[in-house]
N, CA and C atoms as an extended XYZ file, in Angstrom:
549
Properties=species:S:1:pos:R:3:atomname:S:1:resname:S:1:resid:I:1 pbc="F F F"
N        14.791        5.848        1.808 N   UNK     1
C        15.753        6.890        1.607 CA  UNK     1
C        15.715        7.819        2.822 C   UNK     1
N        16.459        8.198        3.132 N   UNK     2
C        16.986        9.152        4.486 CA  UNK     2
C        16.655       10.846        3.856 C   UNK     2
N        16.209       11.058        4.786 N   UNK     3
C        15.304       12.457        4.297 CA  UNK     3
C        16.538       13.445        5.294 C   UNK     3
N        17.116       14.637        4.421 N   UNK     4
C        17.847       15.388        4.288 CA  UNK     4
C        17.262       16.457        6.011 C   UNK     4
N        18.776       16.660        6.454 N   UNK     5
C        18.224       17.183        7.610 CA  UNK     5
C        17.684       18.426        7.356 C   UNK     5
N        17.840       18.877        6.324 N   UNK     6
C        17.069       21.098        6.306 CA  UNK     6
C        15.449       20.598        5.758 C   UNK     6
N        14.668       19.547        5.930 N   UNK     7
C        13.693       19.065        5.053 CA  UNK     7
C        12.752       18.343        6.573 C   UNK     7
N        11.554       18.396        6.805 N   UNK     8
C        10.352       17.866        7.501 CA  UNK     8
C        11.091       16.624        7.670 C   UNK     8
N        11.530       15.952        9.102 N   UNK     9
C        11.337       14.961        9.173 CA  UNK     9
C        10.432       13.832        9.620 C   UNK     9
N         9.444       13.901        9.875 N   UNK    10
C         8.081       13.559       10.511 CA  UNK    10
C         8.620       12.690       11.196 C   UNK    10
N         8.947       13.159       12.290 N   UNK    11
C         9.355       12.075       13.554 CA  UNK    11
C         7.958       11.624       14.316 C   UNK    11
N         6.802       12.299       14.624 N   UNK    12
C         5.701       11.992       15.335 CA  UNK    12
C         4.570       11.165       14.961 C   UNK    12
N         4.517       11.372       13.294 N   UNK    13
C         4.000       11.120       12.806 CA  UNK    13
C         3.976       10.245       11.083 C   UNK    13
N         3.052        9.267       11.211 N   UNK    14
C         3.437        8.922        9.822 CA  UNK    14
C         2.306        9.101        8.797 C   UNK    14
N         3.295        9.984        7.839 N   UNK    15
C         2.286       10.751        6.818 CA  UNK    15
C         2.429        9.702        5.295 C   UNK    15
N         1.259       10.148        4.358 N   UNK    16
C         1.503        9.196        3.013 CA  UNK    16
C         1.392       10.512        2.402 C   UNK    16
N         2.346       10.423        1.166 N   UNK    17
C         2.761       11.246        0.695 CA  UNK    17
C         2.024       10.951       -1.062 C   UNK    17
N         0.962       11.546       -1.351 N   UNK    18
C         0.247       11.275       -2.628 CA  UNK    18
C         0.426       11.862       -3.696 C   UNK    18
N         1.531       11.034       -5.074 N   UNK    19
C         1.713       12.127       -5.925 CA  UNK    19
C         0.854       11.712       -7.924 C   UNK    19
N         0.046       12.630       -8.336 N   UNK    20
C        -0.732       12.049       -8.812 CA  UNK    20
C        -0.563       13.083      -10.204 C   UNK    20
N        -0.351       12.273      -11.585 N   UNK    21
C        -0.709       13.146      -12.429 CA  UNK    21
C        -1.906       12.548      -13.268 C   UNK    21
N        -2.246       12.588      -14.387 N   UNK    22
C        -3.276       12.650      -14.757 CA  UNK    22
C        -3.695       10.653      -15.256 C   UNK    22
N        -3.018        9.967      -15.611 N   UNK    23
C        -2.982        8.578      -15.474 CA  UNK    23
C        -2.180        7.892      -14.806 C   UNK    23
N        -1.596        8.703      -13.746 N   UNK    24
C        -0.854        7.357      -13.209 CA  UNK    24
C        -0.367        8.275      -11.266 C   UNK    24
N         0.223        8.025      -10.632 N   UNK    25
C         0.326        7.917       -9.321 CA  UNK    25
C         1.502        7.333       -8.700 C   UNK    25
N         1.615        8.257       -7.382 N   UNK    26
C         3.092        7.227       -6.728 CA  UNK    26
C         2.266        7.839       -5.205 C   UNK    26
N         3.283        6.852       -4.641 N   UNK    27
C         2.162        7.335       -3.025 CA  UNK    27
C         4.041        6.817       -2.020 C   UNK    27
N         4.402        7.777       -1.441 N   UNK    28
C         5.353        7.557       -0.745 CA  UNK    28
C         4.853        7.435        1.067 C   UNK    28
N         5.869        6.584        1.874 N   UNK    29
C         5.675        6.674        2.901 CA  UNK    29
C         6.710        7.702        3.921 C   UNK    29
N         6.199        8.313        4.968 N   UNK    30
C         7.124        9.053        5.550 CA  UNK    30
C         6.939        8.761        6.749 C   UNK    30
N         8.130        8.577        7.397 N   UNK    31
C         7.806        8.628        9.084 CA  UNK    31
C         9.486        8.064        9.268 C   UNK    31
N         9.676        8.729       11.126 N   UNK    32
C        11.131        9.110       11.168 CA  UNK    32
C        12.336        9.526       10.260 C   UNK    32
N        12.352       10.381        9.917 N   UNK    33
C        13.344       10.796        8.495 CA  UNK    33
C        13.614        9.970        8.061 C   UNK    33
N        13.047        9.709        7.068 N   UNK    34
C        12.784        7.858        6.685 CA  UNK    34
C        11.641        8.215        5.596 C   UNK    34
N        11.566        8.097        4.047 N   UNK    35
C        10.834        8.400        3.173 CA  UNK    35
C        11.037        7.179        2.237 C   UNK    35
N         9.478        6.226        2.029 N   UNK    36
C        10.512        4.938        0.788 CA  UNK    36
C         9.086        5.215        0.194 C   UNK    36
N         8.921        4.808       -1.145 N   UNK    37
C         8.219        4.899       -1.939 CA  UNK    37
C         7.086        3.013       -2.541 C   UNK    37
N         5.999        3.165       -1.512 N   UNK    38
C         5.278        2.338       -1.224 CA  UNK    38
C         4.427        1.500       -2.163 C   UNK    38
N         3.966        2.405       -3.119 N   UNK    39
C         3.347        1.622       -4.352 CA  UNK    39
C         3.104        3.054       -5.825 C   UNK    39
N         2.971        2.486       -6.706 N   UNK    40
C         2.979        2.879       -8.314 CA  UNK    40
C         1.923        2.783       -8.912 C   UNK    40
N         1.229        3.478       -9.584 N   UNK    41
C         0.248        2.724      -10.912 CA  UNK    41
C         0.479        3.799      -12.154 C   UNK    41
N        -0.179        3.103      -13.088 N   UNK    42
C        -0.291        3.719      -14.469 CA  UNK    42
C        -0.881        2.787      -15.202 C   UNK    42
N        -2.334        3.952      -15.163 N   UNK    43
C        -3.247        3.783      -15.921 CA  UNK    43
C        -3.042        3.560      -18.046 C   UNK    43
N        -3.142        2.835      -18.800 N   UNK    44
C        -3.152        2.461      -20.178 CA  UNK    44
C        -4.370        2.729      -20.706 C   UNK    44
N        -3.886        3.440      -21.588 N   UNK    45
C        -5.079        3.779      -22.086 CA  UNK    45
C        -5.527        2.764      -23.666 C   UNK    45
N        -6.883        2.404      -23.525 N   UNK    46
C        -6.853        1.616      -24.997 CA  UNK    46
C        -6.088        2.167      -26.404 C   UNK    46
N        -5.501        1.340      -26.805 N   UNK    47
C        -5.504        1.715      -28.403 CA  UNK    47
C        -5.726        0.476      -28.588 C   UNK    47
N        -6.561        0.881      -30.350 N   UNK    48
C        -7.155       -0.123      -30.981 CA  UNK    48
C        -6.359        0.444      -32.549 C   UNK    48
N        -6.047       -0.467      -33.034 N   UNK    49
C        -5.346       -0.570      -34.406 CA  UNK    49
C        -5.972       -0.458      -35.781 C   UNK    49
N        -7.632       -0.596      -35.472 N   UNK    50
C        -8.262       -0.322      -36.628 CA  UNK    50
C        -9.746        0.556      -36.242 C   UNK    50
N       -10.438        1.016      -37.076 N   UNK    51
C       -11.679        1.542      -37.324 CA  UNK    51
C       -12.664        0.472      -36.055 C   UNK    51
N       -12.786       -0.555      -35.859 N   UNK    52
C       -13.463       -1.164      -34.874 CA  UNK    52
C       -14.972       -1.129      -35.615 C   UNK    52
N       -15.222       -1.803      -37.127 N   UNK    53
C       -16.309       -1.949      -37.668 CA  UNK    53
C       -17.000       -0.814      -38.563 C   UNK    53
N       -16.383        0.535      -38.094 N   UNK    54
C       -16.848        1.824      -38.675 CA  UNK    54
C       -16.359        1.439      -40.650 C   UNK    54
N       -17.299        1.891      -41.240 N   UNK    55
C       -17.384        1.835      -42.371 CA  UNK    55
C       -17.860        3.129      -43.068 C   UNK    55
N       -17.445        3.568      -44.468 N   UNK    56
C       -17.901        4.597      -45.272 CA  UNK    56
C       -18.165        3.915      -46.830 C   UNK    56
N       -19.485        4.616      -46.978 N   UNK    57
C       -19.920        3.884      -48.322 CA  UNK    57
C       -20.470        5.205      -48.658 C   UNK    57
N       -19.979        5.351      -50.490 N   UNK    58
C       -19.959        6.422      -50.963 CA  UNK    58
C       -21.417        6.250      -52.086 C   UNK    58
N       -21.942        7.211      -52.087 N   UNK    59
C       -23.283        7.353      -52.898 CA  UNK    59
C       -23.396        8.144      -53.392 C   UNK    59
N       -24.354        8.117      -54.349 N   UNK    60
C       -24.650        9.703      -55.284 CA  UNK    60
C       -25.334       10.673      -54.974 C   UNK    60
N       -24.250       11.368      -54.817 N   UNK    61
C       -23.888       12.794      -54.142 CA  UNK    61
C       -23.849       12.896      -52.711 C   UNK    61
N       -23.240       12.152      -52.569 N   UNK    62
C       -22.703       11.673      -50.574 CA  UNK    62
C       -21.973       10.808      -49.795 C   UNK    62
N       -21.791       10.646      -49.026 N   UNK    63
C       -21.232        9.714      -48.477 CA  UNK    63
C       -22.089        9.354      -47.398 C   UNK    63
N       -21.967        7.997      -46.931 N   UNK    64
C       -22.999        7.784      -45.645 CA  UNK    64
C       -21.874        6.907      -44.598 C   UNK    64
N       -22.240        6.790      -43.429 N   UNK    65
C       -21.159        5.975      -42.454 CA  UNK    65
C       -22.701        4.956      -41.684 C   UNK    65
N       -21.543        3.829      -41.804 N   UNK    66
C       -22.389        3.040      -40.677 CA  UNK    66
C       -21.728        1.916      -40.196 C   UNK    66
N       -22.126        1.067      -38.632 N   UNK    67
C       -21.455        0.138      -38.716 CA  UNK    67
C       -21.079        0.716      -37.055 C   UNK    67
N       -20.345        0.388      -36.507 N   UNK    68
C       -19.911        0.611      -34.737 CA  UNK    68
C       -19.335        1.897      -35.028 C   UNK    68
N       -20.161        2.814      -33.990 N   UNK    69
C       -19.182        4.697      -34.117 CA  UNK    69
C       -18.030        3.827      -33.521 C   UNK    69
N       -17.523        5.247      -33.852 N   UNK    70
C       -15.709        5.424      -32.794 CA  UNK    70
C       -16.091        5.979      -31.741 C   UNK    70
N       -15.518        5.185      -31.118 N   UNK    71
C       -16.036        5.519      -29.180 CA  UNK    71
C       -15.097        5.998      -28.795 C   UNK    71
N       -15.042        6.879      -27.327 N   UNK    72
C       -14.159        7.844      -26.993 CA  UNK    72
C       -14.133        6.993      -25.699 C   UNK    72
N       -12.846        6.707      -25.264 N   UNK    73
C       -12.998        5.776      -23.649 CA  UNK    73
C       -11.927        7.089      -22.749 C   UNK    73
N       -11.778        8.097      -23.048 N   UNK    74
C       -11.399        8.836      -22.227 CA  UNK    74
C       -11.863        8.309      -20.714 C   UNK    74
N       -13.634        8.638      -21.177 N   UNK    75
C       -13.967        8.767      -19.719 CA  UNK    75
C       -13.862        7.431      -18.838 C   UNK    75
N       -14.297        6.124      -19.568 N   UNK    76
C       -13.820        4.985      -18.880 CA  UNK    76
C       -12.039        5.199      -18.412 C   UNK    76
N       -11.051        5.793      -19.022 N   UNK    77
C        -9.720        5.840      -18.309 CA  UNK    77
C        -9.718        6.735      -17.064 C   UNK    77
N       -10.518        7.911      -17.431 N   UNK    78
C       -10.462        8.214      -16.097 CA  UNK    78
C       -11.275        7.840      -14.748 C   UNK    78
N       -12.540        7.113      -15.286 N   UNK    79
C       -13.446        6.452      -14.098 CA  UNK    79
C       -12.294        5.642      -13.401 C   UNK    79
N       -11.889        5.151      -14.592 N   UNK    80
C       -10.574        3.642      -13.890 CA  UNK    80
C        -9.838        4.587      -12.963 C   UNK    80
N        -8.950        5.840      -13.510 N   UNK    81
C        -8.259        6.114      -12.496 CA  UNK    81
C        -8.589        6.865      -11.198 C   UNK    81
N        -9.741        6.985      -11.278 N   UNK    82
C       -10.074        7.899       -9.870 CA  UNK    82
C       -10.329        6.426       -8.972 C   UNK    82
N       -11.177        5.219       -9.591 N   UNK    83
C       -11.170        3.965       -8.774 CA  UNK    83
C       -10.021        3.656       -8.156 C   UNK    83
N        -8.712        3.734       -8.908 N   UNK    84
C        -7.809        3.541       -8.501 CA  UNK    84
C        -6.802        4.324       -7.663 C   UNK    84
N        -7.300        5.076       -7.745 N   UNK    85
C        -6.707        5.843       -6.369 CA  UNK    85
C        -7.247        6.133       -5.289 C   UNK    85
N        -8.467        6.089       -5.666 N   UNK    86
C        -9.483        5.403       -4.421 CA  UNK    86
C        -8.984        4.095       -3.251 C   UNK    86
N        -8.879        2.937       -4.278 N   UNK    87
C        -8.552        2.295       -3.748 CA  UNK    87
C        -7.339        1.956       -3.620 C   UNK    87
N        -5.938        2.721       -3.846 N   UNK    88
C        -4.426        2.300       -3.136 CA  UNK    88
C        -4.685        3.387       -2.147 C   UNK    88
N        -5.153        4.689       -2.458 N   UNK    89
C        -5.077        5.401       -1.017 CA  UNK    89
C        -6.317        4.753        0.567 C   UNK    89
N        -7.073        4.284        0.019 N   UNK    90
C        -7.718        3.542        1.372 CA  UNK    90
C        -6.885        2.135        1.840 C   UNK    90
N        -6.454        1.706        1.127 N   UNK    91
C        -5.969        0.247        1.275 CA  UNK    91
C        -4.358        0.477        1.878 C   UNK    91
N        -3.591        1.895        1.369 N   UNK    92
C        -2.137        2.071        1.724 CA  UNK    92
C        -2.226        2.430        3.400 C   UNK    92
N        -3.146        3.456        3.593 N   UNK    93
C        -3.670        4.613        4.426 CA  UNK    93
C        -3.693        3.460        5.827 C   UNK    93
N        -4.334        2.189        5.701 N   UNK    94
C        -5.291        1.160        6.706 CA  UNK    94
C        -4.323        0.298        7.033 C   UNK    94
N        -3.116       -0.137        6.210 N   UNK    95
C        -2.224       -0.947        6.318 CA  UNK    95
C        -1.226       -0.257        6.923 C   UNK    95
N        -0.772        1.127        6.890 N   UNK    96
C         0.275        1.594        7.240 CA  UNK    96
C         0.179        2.726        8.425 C   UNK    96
N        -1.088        2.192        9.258 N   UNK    97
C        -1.771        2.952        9.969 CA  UNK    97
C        -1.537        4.622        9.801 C   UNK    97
N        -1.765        5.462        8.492 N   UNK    98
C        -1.411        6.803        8.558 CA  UNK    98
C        -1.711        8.102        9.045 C   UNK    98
N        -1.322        8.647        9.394 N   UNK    99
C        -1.914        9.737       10.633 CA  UNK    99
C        -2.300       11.172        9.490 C   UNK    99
N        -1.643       11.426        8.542 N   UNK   100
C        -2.205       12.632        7.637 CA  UNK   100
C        -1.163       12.622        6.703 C   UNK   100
N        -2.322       13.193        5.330 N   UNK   101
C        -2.037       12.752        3.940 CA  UNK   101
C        -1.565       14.051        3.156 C   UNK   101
N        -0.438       14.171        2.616 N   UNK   102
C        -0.127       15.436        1.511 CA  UNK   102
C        -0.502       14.668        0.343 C   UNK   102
N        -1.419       15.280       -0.847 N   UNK   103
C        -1.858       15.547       -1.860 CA  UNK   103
C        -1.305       16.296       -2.921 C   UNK   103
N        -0.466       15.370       -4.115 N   UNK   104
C         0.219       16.211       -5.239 CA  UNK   104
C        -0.371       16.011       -6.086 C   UNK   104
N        -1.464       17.332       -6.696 N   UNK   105
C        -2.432       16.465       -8.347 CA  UNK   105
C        -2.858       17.965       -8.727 C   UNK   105
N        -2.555       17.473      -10.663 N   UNK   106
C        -3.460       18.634      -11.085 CA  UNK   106
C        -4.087       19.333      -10.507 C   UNK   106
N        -4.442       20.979      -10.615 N   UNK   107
C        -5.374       21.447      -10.121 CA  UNK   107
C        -6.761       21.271      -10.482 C   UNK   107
N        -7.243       21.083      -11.989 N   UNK   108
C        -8.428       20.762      -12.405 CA  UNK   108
C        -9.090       19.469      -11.628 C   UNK   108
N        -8.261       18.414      -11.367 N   UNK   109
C        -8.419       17.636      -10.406 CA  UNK   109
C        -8.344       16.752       -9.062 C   UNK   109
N        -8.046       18.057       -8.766 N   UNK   110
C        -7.572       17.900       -7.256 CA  UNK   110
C        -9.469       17.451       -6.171 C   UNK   110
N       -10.056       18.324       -6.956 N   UNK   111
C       -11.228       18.106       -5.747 CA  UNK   111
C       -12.135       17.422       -6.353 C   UNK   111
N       -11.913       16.500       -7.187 N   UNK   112
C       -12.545       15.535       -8.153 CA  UNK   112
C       -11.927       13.970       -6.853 C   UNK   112
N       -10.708       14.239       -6.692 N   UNK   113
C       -10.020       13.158       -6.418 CA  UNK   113
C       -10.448       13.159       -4.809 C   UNK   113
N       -10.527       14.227       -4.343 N   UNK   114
C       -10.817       14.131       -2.782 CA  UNK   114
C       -12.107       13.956       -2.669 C   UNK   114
N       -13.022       14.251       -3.345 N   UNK   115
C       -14.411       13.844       -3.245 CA  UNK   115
C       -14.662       12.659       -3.332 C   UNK   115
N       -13.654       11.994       -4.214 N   UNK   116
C       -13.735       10.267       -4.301 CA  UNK   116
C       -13.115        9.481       -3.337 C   UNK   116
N       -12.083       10.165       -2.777 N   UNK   117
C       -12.031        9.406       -1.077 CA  UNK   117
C       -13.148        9.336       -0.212 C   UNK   117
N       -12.611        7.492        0.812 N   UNK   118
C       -13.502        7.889        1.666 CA  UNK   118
C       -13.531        9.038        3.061 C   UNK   118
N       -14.180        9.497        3.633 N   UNK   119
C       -14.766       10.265        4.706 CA  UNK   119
C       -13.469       10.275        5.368 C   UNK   119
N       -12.880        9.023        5.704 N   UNK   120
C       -11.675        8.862        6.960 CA  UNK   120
C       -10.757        9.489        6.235 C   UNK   120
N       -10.421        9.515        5.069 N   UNK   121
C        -8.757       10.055        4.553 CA  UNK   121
C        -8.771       11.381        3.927 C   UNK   121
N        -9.973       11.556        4.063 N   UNK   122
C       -10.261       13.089        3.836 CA  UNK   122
C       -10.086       14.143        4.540 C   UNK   122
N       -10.444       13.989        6.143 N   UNK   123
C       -10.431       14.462        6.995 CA  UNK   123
C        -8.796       14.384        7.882 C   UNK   123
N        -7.917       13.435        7.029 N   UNK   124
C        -6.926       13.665        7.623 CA  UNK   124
C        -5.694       14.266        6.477 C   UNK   124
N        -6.401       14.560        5.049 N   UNK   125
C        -5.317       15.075        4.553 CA  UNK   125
C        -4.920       16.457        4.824 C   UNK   125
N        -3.931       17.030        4.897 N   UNK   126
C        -3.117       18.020        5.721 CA  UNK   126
C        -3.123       19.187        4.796 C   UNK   126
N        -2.680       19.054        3.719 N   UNK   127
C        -2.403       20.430        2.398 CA  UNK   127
C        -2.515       19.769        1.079 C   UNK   127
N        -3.057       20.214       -0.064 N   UNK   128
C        -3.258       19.954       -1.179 CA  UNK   128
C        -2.213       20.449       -2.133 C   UNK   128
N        -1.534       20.323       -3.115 N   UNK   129
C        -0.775       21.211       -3.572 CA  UNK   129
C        -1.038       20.805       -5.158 C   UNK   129
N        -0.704       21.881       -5.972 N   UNK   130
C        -1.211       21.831       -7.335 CA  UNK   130
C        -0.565       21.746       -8.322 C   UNK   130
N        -0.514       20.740       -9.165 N   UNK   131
C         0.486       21.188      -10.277 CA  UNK   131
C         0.467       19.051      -10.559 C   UNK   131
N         1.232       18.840      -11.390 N   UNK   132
C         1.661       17.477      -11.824 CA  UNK   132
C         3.141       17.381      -11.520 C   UNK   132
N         3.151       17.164      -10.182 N   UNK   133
C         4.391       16.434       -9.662 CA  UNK   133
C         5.055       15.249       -9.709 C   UNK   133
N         4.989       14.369      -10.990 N   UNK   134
C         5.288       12.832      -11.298 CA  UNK   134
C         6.566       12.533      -11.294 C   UNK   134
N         7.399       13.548      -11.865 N   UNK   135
C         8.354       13.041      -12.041 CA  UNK   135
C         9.526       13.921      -11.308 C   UNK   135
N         9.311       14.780      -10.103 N   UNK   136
C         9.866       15.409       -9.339 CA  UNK   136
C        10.277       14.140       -8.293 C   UNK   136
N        11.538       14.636       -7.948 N   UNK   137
C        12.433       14.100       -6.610 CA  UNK   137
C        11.786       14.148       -5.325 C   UNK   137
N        11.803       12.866       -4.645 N   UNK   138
C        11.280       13.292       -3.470 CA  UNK   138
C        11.197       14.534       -2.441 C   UNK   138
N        12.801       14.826       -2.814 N   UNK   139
C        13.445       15.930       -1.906 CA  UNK   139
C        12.406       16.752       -2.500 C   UNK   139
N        12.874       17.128       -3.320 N   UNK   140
C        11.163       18.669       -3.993 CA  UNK   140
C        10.152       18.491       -3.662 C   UNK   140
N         9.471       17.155       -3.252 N   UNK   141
C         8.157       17.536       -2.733 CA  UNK   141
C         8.413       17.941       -1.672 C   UNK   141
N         9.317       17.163       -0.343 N   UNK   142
C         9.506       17.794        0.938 CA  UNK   142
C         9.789       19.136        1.142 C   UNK   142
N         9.958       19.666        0.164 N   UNK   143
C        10.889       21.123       -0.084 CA  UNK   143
C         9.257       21.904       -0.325 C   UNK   143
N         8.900       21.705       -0.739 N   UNK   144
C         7.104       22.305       -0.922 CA  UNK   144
C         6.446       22.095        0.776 C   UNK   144
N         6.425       20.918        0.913 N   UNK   145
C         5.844       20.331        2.126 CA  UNK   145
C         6.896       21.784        3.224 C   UNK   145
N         7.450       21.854        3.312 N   UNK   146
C         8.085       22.462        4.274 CA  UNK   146
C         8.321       24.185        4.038 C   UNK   146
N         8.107       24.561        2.407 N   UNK   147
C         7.861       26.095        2.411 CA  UNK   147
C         6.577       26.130        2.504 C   UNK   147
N         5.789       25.357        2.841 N   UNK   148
C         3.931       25.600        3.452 CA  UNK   148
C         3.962       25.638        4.539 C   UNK   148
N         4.293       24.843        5.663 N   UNK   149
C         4.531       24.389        6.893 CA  UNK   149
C         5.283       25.936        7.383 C   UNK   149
N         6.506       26.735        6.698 N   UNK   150
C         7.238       27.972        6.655 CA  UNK   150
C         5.765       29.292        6.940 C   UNK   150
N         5.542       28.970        5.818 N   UNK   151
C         4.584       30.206        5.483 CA  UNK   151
C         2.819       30.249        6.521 C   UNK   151
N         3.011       28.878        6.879 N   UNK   152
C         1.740       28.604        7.938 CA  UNK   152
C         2.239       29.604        9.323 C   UNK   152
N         3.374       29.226        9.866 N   UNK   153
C         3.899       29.160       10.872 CA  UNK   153
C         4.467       30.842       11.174 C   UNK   153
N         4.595       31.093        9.575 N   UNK   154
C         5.429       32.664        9.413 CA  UNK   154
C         3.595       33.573       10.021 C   UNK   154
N         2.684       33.340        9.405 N   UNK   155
C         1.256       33.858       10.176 CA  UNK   155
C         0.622       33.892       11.456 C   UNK   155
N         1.283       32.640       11.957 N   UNK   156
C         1.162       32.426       13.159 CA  UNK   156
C         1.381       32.976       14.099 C   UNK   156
N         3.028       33.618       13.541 N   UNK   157
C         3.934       34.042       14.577 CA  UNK   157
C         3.493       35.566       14.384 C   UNK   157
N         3.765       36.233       13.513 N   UNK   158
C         2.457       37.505       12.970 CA  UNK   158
C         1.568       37.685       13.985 C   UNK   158
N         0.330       37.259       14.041 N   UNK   159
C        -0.605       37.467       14.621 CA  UNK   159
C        -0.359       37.112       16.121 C   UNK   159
N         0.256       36.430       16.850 N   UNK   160
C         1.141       36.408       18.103 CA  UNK   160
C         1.789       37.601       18.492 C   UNK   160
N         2.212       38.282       17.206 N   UNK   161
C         2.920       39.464       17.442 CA  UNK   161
C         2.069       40.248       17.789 C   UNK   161
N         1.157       40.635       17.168 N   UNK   162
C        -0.280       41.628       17.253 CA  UNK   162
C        -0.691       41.631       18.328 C   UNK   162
N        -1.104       40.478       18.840 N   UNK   163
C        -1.707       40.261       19.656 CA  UNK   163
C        -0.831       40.727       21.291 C   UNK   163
N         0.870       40.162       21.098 N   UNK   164
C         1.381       40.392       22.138 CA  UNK   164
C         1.789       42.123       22.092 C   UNK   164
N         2.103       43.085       21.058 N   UNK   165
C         1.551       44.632       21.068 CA  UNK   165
C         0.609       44.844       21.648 C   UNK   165
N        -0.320       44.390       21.224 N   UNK   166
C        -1.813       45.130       22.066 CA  UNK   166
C        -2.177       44.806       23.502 C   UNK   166
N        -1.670       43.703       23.599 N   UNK   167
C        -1.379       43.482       25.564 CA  UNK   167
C        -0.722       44.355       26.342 C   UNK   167
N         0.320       44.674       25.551 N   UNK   168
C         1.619       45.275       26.150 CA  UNK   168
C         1.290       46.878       26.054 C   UNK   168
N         0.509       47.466       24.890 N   UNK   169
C         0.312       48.995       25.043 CA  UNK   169
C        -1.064       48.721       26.226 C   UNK   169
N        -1.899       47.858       26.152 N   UNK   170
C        -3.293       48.076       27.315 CA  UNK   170
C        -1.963       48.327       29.033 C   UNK   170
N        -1.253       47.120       28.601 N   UNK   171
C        -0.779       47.333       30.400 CA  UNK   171
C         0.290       48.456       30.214 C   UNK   171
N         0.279       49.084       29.684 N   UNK   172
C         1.093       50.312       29.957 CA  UNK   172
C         0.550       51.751       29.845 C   UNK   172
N        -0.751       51.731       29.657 N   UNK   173
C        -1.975       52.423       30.021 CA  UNK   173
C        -2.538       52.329       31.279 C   UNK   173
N        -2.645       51.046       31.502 N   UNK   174
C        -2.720       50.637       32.758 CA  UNK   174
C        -2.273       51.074       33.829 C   UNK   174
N        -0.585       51.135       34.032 N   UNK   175
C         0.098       51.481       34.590 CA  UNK   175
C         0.715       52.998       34.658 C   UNK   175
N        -0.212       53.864       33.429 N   UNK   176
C        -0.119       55.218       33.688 CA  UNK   176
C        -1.134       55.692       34.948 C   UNK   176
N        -2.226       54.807       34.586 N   UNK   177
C        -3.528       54.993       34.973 CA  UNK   177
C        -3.298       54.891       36.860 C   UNK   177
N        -2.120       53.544       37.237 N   UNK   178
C        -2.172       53.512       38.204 CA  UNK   178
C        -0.846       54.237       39.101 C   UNK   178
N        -0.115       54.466       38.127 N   UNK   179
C         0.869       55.743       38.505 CA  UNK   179
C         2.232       54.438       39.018 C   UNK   179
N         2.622       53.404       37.876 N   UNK   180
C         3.716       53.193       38.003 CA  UNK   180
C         4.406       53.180       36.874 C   UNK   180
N         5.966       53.114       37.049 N   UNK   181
C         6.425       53.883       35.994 CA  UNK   181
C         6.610       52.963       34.525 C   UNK   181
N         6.708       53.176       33.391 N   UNK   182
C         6.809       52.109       32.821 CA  UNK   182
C         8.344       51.482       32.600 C   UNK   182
N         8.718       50.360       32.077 N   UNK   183
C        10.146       50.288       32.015 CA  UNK   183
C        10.211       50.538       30.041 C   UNK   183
């Protein structure tokens, strides 16, 4: 898809674009205003249709349970999915030689997920951003991607400013000092 001219076009560079909610993932590619959407997952979570052996047998004055507990595989779904984004973001990242990574995931697990990358794609992801972006338009993420890139750049220019004031009052001290006139 052709990325809208008021929107980042990463002409220099080709970035992977990581969008992640809590079972499942999309990972877009970007480079020359040029955005296509590279690979998908979604994680399933078990259901099981019955008790799975759990039993209740009633006695006098009680009840007792026995037989296989009810197991909670939350955490096996999410071991699965951090594996798995482990491995499409190293495997997308190596194939599509990528130069730096935007990050769209929960905030509770945003630094769950970067800790589980390796070393190399860590060090090249660019901005993190927070929230569950799954089912947002590409254009909206670029539209984020580019009011950060805004607000980086809006500081930049700030402190440039500061900096070029305080040059400009020293040499015009300067130039009292040496008796020329100022303009």
């Amino acid at each position: 898809m052709k990325i809208s001219k008021h929107l980042p076009q990463f002409e220099n560079e080709k970035f992977l674009i990581v969008v992640l909610g809590r079972k499942s993932g999309l990972f877009y590619f970007a480079h020359k205003s040029v955005i296509k959407k590279i690979d998908d997952f979604k994680i399933k979570a078990a259901h099981y249709s019955d008790r799975e052996g759990f039993f209740l047998n009633a006695g006098s004055g009680g009840a007792m349970g026995s037989g296989a507990p009810l197991t909670d595989n939350s955490e096996y779904a999410r071991l699965n999915f951090l594996k798995t984004v482990k491995e499409r973001t190293r495997s997308l990242a190596r194939d599509n030689d990528i130069d730096c990574i935007y990050l769209f995931s929960p905030k509770d697990i945003s630094s769950i997920i970067v800790s589980e990358l390796m070393p190399k794609q860590r060090k090249i992801i660019k901005e993190i951003f927070h929230g569950n972006m799954m089912k947002k338009h590409p254009d909206e993420l670029l539209a984020k991607i580019k009011q950060i890139g805004e607000e980086k750049k809006g500081t930049k220019d700030d402190d440039l400013k500061k900096d070029a004031k305080k040059i400009l009052s020293k040499s015009r001290k300067a130039r009292k000092v040496v008796g020329i006139k100022n303009k």
